[in-house]
C-alpha positions as CSV (number, residue, x, y, z in Angstrom):
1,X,80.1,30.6,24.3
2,X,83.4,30.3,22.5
3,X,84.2,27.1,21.5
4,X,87.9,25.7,22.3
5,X,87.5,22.1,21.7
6,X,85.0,19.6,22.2
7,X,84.4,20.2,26.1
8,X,85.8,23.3,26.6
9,X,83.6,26.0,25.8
10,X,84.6,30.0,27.3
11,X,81.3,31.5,28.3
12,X,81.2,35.8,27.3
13,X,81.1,36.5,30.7
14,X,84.7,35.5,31.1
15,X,86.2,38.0,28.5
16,X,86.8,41.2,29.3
17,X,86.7,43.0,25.8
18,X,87.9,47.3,26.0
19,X,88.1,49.2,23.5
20,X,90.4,52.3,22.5
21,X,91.7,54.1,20.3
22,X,94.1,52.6,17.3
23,X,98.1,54.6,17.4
24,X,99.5,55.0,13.4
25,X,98.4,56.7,10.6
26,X,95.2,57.3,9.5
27,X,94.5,61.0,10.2
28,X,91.3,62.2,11.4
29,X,89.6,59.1,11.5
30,X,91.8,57.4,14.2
31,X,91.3,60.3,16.5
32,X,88.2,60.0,16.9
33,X,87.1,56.3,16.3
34,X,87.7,53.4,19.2
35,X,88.7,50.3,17.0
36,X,91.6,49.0,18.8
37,X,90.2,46.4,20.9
38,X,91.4,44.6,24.1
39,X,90.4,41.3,25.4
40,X,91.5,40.1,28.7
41,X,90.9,36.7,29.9
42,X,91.7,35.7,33.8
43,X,93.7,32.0,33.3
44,X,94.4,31.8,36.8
45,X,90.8,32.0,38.1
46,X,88.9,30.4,35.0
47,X,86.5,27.9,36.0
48,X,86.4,26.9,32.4
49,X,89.8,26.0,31.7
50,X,90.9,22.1,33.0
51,X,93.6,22.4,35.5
52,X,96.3,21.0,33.4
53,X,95.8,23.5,30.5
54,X,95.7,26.6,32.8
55,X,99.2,24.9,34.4
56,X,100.4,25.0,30.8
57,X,99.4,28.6,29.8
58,X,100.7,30.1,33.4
59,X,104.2,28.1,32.3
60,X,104.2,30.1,29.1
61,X,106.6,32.8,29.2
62,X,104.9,34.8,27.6
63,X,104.8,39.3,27.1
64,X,101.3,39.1,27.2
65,X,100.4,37.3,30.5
66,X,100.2,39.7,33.2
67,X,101.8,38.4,37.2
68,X,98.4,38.2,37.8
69,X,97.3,35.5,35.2
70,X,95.2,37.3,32.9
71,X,96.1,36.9,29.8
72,X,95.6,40.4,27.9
73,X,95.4,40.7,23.6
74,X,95.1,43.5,22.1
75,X,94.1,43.6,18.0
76,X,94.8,46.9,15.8
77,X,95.5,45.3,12.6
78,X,92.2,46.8,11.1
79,X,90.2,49.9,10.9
80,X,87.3,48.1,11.9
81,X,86.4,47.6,15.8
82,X,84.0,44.3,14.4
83,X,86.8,42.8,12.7
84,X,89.3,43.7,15.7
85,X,87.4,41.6,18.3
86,X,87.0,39.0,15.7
87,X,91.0,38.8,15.4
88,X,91.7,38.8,19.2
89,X,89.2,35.8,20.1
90,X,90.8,33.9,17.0
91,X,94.0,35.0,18.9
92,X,93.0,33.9,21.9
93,X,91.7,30.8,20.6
94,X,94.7,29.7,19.2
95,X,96.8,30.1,22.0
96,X,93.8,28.0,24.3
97,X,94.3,25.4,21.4
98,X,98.0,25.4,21.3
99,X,97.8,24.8,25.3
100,X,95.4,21.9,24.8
101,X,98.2,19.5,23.6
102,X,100.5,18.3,26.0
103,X,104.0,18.5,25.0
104,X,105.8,14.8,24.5
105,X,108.3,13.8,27.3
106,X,111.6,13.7,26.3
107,X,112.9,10.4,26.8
108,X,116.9,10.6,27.7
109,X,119.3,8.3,25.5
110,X,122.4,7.2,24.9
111,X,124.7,7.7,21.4
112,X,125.5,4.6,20.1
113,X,129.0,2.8,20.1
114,X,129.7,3.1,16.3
115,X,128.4,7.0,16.4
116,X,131.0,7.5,19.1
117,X,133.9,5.8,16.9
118,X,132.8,8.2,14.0
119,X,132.9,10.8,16.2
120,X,136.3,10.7,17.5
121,X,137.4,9.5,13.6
122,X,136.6,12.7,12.7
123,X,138.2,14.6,15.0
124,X,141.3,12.7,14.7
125,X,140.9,13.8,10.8
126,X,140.6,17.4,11.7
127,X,143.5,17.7,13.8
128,X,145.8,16.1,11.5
129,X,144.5,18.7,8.8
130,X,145.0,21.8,11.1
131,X,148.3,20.2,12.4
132,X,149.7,20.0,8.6
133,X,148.8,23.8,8.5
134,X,151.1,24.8,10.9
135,X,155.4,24.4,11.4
136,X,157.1,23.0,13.3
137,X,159.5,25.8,15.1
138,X,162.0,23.6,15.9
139,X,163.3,22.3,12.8
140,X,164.4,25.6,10.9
């Protein structure tokens, strides 16, 4: 089980972990070791997830979400296929977790009266500057 918060635990069965071969340097070694890994977890048919979090992951626009709704991570940052699944369910984790919080709604309001003034002030004050930059063509 893979803890996300208190009463949302992802059971192993629901990850779908591959592994391949790592691209970039490394010479021999990557050509014949498997320690890029790729997890893939299924949002949209997750029994797991609460309704509103897997609403707010599917909103997500996001590279790594597939039309299908599985979300697909792929870790390659180290040599080491252990430490490669370790770093794409701490990926995946924070993303659940990041998901959990609803975002605040934005509540609509209104400038006030004496922001307005200082507003138009200032604009008065620019145009007078730019209008002393110019001439006037019809006093030459």
């Amino acid at each position: 089980m893979l803890p996300v918060s208190r009463s949302i635990h992802l059971p192993e069965s629901e990850l779908v972990v591959r592994f391949m071969r790592a691209d970039g340097p490394g010479g021999q070694h990557v050509n014949r070791t498997e320690s890029a890994v790729e997890l893939r977890f299924d949002v949209l048919h997750s029994p797991s997830l609460p309704e509103d979090v897997r609403e707010r992951l599917l909103a997500r626009r996001d590279r790594r979400m597939t039309d299908e709704g599985v979300l697909v991570i792929q870790a390659r940052r180290f040599r080491d296929q252990g430490r490669n699944r370790e770093d794409a369910r701490e990926r995946l984790l924070d993303i659940l977790r990041a998901a959990l919080v609803a975002p605040k709604k934005r509540i609509a309001t209104k400038p006030s009266r004496a922001s307005q003034q200082r507003r138009l002030e200032g604009k008065q004050q620019r145009a007078k500057i730019k209008q002393g930059r110019s001439r006037a063509w019809g006093h030459e």
